[in-house]
Kinemage of the C-alpha trace (Angstrom):
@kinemage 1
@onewidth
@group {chain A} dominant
@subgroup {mainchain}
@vectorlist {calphas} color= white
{ca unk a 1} P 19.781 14.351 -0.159
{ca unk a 2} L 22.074 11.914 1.640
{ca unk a 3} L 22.768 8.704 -0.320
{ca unk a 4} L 22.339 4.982 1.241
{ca unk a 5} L 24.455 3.073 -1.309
{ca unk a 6} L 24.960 -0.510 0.958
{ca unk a 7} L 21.324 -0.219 1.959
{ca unk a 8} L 20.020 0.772 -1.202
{ca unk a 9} L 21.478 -1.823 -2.965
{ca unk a 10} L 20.396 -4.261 -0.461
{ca unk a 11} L 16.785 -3.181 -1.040
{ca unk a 12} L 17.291 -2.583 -4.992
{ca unk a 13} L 16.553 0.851 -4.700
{ca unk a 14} L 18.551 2.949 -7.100
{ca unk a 15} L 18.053 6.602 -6.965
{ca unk a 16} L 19.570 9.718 -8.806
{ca unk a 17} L 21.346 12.984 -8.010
{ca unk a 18} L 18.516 14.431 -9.106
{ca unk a 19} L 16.181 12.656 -5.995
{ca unk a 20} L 13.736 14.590 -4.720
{ca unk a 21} L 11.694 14.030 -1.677
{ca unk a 22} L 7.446 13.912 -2.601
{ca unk a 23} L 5.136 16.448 -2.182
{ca unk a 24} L 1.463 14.668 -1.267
{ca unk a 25} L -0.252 16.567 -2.650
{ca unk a 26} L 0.934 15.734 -5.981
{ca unk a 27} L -0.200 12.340 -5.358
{ca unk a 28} L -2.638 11.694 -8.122
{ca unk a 29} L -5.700 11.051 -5.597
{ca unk a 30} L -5.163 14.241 -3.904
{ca unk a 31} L -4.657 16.017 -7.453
{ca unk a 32} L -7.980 15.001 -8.425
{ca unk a 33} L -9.122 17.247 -5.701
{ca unk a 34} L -7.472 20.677 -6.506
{ca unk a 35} L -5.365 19.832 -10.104
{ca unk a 36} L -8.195 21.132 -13.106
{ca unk a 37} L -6.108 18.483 -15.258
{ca unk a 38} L -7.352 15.566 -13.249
{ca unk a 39} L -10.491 16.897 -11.840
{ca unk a 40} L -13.604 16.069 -13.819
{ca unk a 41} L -17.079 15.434 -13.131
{ca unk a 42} L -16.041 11.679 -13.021
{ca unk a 43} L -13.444 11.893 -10.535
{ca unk a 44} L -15.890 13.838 -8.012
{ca unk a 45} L -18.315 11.558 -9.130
{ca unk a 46} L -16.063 8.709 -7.864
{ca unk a 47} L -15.322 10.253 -4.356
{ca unk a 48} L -19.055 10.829 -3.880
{ca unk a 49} L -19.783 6.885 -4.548
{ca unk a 50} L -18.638 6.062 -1.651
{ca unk a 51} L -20.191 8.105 0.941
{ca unk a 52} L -23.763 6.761 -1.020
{ca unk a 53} L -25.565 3.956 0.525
{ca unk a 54} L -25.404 2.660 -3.236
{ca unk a 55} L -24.200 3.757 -7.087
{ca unk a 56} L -25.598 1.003 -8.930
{ca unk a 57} L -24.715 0.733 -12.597
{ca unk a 58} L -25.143 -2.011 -15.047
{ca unk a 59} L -22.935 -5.236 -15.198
{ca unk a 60} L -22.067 -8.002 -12.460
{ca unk a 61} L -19.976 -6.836 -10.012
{ca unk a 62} L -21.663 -3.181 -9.896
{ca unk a 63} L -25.151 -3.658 -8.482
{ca unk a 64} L -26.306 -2.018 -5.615
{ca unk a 65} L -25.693 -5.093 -3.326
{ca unk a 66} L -21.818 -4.568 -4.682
{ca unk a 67} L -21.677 -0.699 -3.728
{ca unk a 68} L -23.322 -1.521 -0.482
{ca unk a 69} L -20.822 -3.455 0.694
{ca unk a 70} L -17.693 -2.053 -0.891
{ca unk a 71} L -19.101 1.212 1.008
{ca unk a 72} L -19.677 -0.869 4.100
{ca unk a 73} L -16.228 -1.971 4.504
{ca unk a 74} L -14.806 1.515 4.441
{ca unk a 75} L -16.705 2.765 7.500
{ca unk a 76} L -14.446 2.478 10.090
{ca unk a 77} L -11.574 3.514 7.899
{ca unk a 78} L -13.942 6.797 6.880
{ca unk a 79} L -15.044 7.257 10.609
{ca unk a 80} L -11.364 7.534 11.676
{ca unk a 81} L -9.848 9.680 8.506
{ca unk a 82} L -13.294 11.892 8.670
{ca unk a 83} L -13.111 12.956 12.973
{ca unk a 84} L -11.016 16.192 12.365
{ca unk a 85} L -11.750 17.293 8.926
{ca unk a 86} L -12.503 20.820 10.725
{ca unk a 87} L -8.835 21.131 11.264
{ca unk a 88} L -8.111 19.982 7.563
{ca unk a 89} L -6.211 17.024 8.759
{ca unk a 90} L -7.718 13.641 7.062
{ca unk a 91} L -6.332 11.144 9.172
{ca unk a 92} L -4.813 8.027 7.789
{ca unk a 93} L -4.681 9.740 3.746
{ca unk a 94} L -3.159 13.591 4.549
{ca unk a 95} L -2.525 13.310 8.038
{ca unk a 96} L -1.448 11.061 10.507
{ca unk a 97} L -3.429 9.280 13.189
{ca unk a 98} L -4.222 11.664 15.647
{ca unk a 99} L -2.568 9.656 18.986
{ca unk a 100} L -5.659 8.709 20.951
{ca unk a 101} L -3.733 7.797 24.027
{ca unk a 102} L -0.719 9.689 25.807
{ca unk a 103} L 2.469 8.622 26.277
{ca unk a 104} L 2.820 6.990 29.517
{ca unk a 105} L 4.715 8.710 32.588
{ca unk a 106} L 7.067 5.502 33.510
{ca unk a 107} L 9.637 4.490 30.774
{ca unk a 108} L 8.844 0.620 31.224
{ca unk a 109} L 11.630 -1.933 31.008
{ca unk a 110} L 12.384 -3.073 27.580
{ca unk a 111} L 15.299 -5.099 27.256
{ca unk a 112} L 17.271 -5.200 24.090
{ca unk a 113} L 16.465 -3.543 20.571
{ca unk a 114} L 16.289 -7.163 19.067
{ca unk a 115} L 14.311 -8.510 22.017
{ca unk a 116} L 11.301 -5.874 21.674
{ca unk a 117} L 11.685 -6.171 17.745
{ca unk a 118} L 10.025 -9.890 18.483
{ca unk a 119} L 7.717 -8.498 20.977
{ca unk a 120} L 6.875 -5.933 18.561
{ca unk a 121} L 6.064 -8.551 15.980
{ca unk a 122} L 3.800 -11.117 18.636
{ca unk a 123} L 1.724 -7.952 19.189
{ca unk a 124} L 1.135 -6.996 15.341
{ca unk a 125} L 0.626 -10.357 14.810
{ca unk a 126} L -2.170 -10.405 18.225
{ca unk a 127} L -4.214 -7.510 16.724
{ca unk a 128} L -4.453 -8.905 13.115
{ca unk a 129} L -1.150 -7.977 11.419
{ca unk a 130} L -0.495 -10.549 8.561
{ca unk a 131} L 3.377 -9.674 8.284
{ca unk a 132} L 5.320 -7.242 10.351
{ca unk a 133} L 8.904 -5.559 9.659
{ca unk a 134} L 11.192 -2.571 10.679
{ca unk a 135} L 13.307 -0.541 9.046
{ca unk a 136} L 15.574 2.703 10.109
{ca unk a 137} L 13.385 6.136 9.503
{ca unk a 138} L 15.287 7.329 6.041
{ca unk a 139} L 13.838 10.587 5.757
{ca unk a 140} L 13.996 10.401 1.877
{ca unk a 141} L 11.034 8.571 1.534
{ca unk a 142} L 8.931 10.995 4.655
{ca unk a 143} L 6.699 13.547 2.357
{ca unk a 144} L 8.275 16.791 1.837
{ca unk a 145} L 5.456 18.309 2.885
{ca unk a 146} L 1.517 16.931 3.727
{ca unk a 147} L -1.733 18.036 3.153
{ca unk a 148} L -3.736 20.849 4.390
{ca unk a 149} L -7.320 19.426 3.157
{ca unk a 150} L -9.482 22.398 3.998
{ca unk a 151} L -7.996 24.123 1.203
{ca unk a 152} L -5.675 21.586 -0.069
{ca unk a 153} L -2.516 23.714 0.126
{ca unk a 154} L 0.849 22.247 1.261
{ca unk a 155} L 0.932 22.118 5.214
{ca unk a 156} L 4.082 21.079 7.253
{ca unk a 157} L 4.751 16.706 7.751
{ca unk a 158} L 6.025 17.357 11.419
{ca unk a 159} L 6.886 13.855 13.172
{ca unk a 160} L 7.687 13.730 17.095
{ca unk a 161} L 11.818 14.155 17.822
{ca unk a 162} L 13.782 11.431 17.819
{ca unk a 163} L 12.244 9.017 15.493
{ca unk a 164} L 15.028 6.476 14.637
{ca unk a 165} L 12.312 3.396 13.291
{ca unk a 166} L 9.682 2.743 11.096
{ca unk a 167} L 7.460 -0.667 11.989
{ca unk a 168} L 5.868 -1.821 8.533
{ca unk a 169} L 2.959 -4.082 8.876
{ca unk a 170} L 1.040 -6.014 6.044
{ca unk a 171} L -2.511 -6.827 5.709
{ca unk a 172} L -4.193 -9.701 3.141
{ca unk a 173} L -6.359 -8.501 1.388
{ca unk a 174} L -9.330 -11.760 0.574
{ca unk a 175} L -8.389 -13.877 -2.511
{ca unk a 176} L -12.050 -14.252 -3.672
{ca unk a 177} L -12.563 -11.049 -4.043
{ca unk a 178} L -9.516 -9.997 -5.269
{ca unk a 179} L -10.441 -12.506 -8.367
{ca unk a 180} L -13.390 -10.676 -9.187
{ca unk a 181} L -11.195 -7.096 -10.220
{ca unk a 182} L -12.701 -4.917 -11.598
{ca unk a 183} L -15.626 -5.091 -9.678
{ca unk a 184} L -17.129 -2.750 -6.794
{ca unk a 185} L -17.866 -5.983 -5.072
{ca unk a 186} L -13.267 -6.411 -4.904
{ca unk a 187} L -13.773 -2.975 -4.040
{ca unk a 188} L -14.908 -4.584 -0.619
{ca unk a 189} L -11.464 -6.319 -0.447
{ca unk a 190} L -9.452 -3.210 -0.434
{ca unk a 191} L -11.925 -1.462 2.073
{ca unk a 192} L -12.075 -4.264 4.653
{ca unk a 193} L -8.126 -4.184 5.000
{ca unk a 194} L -7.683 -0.236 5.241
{ca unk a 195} L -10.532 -0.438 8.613
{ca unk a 196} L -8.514 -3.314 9.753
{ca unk a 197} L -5.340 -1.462 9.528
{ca unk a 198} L -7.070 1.702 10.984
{ca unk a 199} L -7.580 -0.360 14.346
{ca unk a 200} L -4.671 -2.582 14.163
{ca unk a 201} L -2.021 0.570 13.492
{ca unk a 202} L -4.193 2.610 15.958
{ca unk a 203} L -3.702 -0.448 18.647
{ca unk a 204} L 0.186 -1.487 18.052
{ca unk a 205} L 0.955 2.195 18.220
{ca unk a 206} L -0.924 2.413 21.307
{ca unk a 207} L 0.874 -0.005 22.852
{ca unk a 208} L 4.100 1.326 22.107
{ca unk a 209} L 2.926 4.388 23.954
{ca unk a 210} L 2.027 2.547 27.222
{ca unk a 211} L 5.911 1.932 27.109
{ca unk a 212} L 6.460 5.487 27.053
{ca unk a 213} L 7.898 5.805 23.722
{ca unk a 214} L 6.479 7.549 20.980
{ca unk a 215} L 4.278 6.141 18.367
{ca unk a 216} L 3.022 7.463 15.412
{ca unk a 217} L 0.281 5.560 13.582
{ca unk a 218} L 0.264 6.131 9.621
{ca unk a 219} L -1.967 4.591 7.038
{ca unk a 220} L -1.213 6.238 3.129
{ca unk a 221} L -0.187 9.639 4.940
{ca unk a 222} L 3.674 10.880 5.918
{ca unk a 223} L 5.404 8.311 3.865
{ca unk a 224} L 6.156 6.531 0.850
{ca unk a 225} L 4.974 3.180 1.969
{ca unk a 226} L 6.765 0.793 -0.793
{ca unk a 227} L 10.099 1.467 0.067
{ca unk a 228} L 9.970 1.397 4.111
{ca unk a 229} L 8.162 -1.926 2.890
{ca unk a 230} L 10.866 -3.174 1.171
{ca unk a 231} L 13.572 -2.292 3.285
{ca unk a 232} L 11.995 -4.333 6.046
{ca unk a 233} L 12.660 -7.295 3.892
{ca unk a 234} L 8.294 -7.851 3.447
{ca unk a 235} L 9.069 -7.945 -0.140
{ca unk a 236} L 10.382 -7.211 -3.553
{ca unk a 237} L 9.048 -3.932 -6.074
{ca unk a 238} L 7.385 -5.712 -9.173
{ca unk a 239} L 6.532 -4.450 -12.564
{ca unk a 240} L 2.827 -3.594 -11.188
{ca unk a 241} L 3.965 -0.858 -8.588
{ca unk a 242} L 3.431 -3.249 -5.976
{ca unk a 243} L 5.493 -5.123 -3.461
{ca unk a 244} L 5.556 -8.349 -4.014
{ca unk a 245} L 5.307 -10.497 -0.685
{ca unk a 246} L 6.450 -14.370 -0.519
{ca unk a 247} L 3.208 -15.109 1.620
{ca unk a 248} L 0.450 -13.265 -0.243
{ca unk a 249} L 2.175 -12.047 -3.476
{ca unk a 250} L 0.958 -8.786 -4.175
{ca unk a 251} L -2.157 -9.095 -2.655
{ca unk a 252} L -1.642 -6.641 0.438
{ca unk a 253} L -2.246 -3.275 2.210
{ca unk a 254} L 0.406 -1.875 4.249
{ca unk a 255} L 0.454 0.517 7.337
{ca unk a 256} L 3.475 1.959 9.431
{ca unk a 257} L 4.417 3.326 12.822
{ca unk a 258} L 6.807 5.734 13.355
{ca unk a 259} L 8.724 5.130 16.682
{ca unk a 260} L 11.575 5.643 18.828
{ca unk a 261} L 11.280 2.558 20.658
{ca unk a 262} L 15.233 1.061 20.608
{ca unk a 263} L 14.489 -2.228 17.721
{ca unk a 264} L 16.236 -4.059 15.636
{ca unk a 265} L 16.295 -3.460 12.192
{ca unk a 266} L 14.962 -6.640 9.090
{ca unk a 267} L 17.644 -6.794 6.328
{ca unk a 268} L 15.836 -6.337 2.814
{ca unk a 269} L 15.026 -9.682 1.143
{ca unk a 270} L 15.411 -9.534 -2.751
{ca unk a 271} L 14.827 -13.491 -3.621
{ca unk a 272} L 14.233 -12.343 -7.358
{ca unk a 273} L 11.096 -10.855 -8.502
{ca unk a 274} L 12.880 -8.432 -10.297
{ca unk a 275} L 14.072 -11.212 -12.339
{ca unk a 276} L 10.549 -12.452 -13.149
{ca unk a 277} L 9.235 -8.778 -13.895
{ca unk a 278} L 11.817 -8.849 -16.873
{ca unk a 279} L 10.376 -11.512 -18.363
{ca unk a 280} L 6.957 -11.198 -17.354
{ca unk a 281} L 4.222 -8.721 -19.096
{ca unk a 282} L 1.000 -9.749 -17.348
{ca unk a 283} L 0.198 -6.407 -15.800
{ca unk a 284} L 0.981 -4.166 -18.692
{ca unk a 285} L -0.658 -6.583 -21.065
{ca unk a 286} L -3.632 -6.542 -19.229
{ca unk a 287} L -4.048 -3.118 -17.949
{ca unk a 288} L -7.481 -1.241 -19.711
{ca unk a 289} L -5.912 1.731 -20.688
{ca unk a 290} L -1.877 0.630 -20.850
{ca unk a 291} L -1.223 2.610 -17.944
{ca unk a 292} L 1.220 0.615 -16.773
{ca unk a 293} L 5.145 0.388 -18.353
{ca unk a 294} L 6.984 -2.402 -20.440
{ca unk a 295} L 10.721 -2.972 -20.829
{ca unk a 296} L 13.514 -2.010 -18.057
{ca unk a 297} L 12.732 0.166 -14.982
{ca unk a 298} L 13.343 3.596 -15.775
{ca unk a 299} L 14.116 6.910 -14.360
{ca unk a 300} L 10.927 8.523 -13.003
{ca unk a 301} L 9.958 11.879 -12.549
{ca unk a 302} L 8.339 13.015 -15.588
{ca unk a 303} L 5.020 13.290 -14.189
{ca unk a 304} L 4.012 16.046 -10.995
{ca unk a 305} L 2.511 12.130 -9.598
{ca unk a 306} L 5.606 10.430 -9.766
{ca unk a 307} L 8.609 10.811 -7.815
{ca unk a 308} L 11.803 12.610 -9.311
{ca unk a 309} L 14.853 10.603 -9.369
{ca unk a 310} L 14.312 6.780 -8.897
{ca unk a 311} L 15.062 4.472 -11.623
{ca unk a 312} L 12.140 1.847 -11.275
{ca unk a 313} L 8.559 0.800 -13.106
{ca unk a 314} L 6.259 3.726 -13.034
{ca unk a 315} L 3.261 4.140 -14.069
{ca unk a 316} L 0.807 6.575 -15.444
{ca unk a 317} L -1.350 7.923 -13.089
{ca unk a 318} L -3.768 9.949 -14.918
{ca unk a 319} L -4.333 6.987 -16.908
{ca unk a 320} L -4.493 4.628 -13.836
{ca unk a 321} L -7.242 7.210 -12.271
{ca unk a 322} L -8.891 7.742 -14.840
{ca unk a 323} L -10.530 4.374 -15.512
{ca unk a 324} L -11.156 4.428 -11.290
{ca unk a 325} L -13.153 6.930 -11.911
{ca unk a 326} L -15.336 5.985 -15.284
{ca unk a 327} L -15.855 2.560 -13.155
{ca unk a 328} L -16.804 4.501 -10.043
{ca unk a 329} L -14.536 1.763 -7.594
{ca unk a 330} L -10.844 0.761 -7.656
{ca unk a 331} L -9.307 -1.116 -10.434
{ca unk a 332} L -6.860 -4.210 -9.450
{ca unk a 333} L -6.581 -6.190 -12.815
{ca unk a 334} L -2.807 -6.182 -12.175
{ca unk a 335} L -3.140 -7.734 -8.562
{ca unk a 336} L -5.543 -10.197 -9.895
{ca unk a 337} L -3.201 -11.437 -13.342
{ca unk a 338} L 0.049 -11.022 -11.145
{ca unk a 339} L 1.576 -15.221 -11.632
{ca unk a 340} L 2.624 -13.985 -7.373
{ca unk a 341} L -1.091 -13.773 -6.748
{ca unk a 342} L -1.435 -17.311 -5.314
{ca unk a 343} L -2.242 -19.074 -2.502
{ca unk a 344} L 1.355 -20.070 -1.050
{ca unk a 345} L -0.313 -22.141 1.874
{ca unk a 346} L -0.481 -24.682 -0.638
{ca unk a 347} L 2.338 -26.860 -1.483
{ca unk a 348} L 2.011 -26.590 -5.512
{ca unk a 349} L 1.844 -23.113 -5.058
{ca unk a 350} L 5.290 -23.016 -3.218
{ca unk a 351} L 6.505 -25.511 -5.451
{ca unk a 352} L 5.522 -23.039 -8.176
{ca unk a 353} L 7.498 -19.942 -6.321
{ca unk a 354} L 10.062 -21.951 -6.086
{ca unk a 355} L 10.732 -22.338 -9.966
{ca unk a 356} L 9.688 -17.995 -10.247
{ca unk a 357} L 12.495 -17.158 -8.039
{ca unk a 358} L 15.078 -19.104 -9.929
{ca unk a 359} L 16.561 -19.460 -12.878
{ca unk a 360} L 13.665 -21.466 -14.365
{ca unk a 361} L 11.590 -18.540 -14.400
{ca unk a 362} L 10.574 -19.009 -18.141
{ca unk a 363} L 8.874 -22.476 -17.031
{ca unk a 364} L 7.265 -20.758 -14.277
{ca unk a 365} L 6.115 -17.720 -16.370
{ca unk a 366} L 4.911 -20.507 -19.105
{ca unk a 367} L 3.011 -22.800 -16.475
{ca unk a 368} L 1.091 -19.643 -15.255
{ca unk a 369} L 0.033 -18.827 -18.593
{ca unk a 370} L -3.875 -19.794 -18.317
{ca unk a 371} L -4.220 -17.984 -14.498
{ca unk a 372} L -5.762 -14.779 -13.500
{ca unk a 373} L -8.908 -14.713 -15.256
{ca unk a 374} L -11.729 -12.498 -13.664
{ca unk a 375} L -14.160 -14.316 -11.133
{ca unk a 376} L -17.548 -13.840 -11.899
{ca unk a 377} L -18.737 -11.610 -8.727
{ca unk a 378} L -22.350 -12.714 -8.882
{ca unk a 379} L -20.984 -16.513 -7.921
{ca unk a 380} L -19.055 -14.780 -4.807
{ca unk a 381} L -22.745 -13.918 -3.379
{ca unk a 382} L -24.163 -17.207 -4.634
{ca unk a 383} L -21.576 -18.955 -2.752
{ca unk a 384} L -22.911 -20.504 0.494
């Protein structure tokens, strides 16, 4: 696989000869579907949660008010990945959006690649986007090969000709919520943002058709995410497998385009997170069943979930899954300790980033030292 070494190192991606480009369907998600080592009765039990109106189970945070609307903010998100399961294509997860409208007839008038990267941006931004950055299509990080979800066998990842760009857009996920991990009620958080991104990917890619260039709209499916992230300078990889934004910390969803619409490419912004994430233990320290790593990044690969040849912070994703599934929701305890998972609107909060991405780091790590503890989620509903 051909190497990127200036861009690479821009973006503090390192990877090894021994690189291999992902198969989805050893993601660990679609594993629990097919793999008998990750597929128990818990794990189906955990997909069928949320198609029910409710799952309630004991505790704050898991009563059937919680399920309700955890379940309630996935619908349009469900309604869009669930319209051609006939044809095993499960749009949005294993498949990409199906393009709802054609490309236009008349090539319209663009102008430059850096002037339609900024409109690009004000129309992300118009539908909802919270961030919005582009990046060159590497083809290392495009799945080797999708998902054929009838039977879940291996089924070609074709993209249109000509893709040259990849348009990575961020959406904040709500902070209340997020404080109330692990809960099904911050199970709401996560499902709110993948329907927004449903419409908002579905719209700027849309748009990018009406200019007669192709535009294909991608949620989890076609791509590794995290790195076309990251080398459109929205952030920087941290210790919890997450990127790491300056506006919203780690607490984000991201969706992508593919496109050949001439842009301009970001430049990868590494401010020092990295730096922090050597110092900082939050995530692994607080993670229920230690799925998550301590010390340097290293080189992954071992596991059929993780991807062969990158030297970075992996985690373990049986492990991970596994406690998803005994809750019945998603687990974000790392989001929720992360010292990045602030409010950077505030000025003591920038004032605080400031002193993470420098080297006073240890006072930063030191003054976050009483954050992140878990929101009670029956005072979210008792909230006016």
């Amino acid at each position: 696989m051909t190497s990127h070494p200036d861009t690479d190192a821009a973006a503090g991606i390192e990877t090894t000869p021994d690189f291999a480009r992902f198969a989805q369907r050893n993601d660990i998600f679609t594993r629990a579907f097919w793999d008998p080592t990750v597929r128990t009765k818990q794990t189906d039990a955990f997909f069928a949660s949320y198609r029910m109106e409710a799952a309630p189970r004991r505790g704050d945070g898991f009563t059937t008010r919680d399920f309700a609307l955890r379940n309630a903010a996935w619908l349009v998100s469900d309604i869009i990945s669930d319209r051609r399961a006939d044809a095993g294509t499960r749009e949005g997860f294993q498949a990409p959006i199906h393009n709802d409208t054609p490309v236009a007839p008349t090539r319209a008038d663009i102008g430059t690649p850096a002037d339609m990267a900024r409109e690009v941006k004000k129309v992300a931004a118009f539908f909802g986007a919270d961030l919005c950055g582009i990046t060159d299509a590497d083809p290392r990080f495009l799945y080797a090969t999708r998902v054929d979800t009838r039977d879940m066998t291996e089924a070609p990842n074709d993209l249109p000709e000509g893709i040259t760009s990849v348009i990575v857009m961020a959406h904040a996920m709500d902070a209340e919520l997020v404080d109330t991990y692990p809960s099904a009620l911050a199970g709401a958080a996560t499902g709110r943002e993948y329907s927004h991104e449903a419409a908002i990917v579905m719209q700027v890619a849309a748009y990018i058709r009406n200019l007669r260039y192709e535009a294909t709209a991608s949620m989890n499916d076609t791509g590794l995410v995290i790195p076309y992230a990251i080398k459109a300078g929205l952030g920087e990889y941290g210790r919890n497998q997450m990127v790491i934004t300056p506006q919203f910390g780690p607490r984000v969803r991201f969706s992508k385009i593919f496109t050949n619409l001439p842009l301009a490419h970001d430049a990868p912004r590494l401010p020092g997170v990295r730096a922090f994430c050597d110092i900082c233990t939050k995530c692994a320290d607080a993670c229920p069943v230690k799925a998550l790593p301590y010390g340097p990044p290293q080189i992954s690969g071992a596991d059929p979930s993780q991807i062969k040849g990158v030297r970075k912070w992996t985690s373990d994703a049986g492990k991970c899954f596994g406690f998803w599934a005994k809750m019945a929701s998603d687990c974000a305890i790392c989001m929720r300790v992360c010292p990045f998972n602030r409010d950077f609107s505030k000025r003591h909060h920038r004032v605080w980033l400031r002193l993470a991405l420098s080297p006073a780091r240890k006072l930063a790590l030191w003054l976050d030292r009483k954050r992140g503890g878990r929101a009670k989620p029956a005072q979210w509903w008792a909230r006016g």
